[in-house]
C-alpha positions, -999 to 999 in steps of 0.1 A, spaced: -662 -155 267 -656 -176 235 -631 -209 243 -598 -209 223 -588 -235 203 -581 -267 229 -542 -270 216 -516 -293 229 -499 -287 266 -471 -271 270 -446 -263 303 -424 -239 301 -410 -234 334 -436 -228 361 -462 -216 336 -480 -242 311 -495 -229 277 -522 -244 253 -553 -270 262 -574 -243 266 -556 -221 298 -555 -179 296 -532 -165 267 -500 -162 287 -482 -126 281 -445 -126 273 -417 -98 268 -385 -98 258 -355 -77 279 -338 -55 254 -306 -55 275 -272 -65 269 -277 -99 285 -244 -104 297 -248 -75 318 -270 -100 345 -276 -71 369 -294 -48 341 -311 -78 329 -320 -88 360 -336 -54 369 -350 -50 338 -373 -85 341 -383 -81 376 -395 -50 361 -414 -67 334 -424 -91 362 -441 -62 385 -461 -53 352 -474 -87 349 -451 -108 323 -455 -144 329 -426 -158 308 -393 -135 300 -369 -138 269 -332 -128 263 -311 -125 234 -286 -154 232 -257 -134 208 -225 -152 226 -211 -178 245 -213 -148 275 -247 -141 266 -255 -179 273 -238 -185 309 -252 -155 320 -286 -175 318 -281 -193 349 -271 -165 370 -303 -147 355 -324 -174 366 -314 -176 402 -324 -137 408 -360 -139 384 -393 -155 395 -409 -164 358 -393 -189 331 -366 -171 313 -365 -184 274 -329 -182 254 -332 -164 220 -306 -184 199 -294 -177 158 -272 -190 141 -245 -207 163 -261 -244 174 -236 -242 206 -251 -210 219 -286 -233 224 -264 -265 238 -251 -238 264 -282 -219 271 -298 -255 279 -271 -266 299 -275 -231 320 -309 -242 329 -330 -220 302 -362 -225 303 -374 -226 271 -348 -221 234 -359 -203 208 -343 -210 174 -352 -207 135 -340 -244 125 -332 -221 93 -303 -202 102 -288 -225 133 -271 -244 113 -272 -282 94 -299 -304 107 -275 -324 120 -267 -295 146 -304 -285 150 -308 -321 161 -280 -319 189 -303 -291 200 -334 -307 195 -316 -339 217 -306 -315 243 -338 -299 248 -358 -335 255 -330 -346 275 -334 -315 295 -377 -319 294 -377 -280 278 -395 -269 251 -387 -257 219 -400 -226 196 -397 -228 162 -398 -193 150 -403 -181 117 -404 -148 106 -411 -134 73 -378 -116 69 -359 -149 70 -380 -177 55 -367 -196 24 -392 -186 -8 -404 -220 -17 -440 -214 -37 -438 -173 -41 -464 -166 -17 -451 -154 18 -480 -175 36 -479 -208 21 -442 -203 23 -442 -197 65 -466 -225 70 -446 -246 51 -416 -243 67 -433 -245 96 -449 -277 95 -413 -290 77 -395 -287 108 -423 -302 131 -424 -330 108 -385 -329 110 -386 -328 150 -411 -353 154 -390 -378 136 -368 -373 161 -392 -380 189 -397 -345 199 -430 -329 201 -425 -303 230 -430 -272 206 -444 -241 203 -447 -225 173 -444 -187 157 -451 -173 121 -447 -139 128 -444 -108 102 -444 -71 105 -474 -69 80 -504 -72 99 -522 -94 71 -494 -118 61 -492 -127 98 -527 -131 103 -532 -152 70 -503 -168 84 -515 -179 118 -550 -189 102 -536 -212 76 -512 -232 105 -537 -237 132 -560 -254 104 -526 -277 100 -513 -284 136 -525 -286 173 -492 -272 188 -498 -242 207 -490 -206 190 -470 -177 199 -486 -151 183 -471 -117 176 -458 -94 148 -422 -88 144 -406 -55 145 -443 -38 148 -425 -5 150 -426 23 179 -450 24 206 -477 41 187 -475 28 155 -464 -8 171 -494 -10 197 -520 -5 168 -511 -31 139 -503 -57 175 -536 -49 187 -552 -54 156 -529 -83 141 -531 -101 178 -567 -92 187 -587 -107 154 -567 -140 156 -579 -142 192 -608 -136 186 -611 -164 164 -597 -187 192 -562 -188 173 -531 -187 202 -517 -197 234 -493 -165 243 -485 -131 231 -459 -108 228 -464 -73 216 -429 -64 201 -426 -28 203 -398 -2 200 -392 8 232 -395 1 271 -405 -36 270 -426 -34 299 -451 -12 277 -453 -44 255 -465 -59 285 -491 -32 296 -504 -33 257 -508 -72 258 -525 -71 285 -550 -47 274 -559 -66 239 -567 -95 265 -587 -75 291 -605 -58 258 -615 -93 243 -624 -106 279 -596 -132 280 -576 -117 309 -581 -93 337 -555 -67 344 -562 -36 364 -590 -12 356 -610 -4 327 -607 31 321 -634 55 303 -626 88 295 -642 115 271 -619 125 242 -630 163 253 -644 188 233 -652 228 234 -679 215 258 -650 203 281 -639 230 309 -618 210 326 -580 203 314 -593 165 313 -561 153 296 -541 168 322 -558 149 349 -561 114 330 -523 115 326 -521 123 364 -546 96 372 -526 69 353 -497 79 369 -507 79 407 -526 44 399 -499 28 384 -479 33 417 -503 14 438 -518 -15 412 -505 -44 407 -516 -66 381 -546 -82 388 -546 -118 377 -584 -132 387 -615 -140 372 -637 -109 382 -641 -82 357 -620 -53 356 -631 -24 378 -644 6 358 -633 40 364 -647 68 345 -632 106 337 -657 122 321 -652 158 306 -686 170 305 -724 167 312 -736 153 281 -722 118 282 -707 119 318 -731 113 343 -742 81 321 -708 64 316 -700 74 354 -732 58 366 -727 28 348 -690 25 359 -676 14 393 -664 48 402 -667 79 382 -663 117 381 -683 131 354 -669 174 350 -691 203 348 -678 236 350 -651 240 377 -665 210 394 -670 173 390 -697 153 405 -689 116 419 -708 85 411 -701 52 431 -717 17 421 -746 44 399 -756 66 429 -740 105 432 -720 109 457 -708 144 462 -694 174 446 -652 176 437 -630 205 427 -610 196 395 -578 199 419 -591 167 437 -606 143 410 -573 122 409 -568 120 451 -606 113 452 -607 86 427 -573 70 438 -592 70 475 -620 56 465 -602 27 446 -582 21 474 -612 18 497 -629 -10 473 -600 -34 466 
């Protein structure tokens, strides 16, 4: 496993990002936030996916003394989302937020982002200065020198003012302009990074240019937590970020699941049984959060490269015609109908966690 870059610590609630620690996986709720009880549900959903540290939108005064009642029913940090109006962060700290997101750009004068900043240290919360390409200020005419510019403006700004709990974003919905990005400032600053890309677009679409915009920088030891922004349920942004972790062996989270792409070779409806398989496992597995490598589990369509990835996985099913035959730990074990694969292999997970 390569080490990330050995940043500065940061709390943020119960969980602490940066000095080297795992890349800590974050959502955002995409409900009306003064509706606490939908909000509510909605994170402890996020929560039984895995999401360490939860985000709301902070539109209104509502929105921000809702945060306290949120907190009392959630059991990860909750971070207030604030633009434009500098009260709506005072409020959202006084509420007990965990953690206040702002763009020092659009909250106002820095005379009001310093209340903010003020009320933040006095409260021992940190700050995230986010910038995002849609709304930075076009200094030099190149979007990248112009991010990381503002960026390290407003940490020379908050530092003045004695403040140097900060976490810090340069995100962009163009997968190269956010990696450039992200490159340029960790050369410049030892404050951990959020990474993500901003309004990545629907789930398919969305989990490809995150994956690939997230995944390189981590792989070159750039960033302290994720979030995948996608355009839909966010506890699939969860399930994504989790997987770009487990795929660069920074994280552990569930199984590592093998399966064939089919073919005309393929006489079993393999899709049809994957999606089942998913299904029934997600109903039963938790997270999991430990150092051990991810079980592997392989559904494999036919005889020409079945037997071999099933042998070399945990468990595995590799199809012939009408029939399956099951691996466990490399040996065969017996025969399966294609009506079974999914009971069998849920049965046999069970029976090794």
């Amino acid at each position: 496993m390569f080490k990330h870059k050995n940043t500065k610590k940061v709390k943020i609630g119960c969980v602490t990002i940066g000095g080297g620690l795992p890349v800590a996986v974050q959502s955002m709720a995409n409900t009306d936030t003064r509706d606490v009880r939908s909000t509510v549900n909605q994170i402890k959903r996020l929560e039984k996916a895995g999401c360490e540290i939860a985000r709301v939108a902070v539109p209104d005064l509502e929105s921000a003394r809702a945060i306290k009642k949120i907190k009392k029913n959630i059991n990860i940090p909750l971070v207030a989302d604030i633009h434009f109006d500098y009260k709506l962060a005072l409020e959202a700290v006084n509420q007990g937020a965990d953690k206040i997101r702002i763009n020092p750009g659009n909250i106002g004068s820095n005379g009001k982002t310093k209340q903010v900043v003020s009320a933040a240290k006095n409260a021992g919360i940190p700050v995230r200065i986010g910038i995002n390409s849609g709304s930075v200020k076009r200094i030099t005419g190149v979007l990248t020198d112009d991010m990381v510019t503002t960026a390290l403006d407003y940490v020379k700004m908050f530092e003045d003012w004695d403040f140097r709990d900060i976490v810090l974003s340069l995100k962009s919905s163009d997968v190269l302009t956010t990696i450039a990005s992200y490159k340029a400032l960790a050369e410049k600053t030892n404050y951990p990074l959020h990474l993500g890309l901003t309004e990545s677009g629907p789930p398919g679409v969305g989990t490809v240019k995150s994956s690939l915009g997230i995944g390189i920088l981590l792989y070159e030891n750039i960033g302290d937590t994720i979030r995948v922004s996608l355009t839909g349920d966010p506890v699939e942004e969860v399930k994504v970020a989790f997987q770009i972790l487990q795929t660069l062996n920074l994280r552990n989270y569930g199984i590592d699941l093998i399966s064939c792409p089919t073919c005309a070779r393929c006489k079993i409806n393999l899709i049809k049984v994957v999606r089942s398989f998913e299904k029934e496992f997600s109903k039963l597995s938790p997270p999991c959060k430990n150092g051990r490598a991810p079980l592997k589990v392989a559904i494999m369509g036919c005889e020409v490269n079945g037997p071999g990835e099933a042998k070399h996985a945990d468990i595995g099913i590799a199809g012939g015609k009408n029939t399956g035959l099951l691996f466990k730990n490399g040996k065969a074990i017996k025969k399966v109908k294609p009506e079974n694969w999914v009971s069998t292999l849920i049965k046999e997970l069970q029976n090794l966690v």
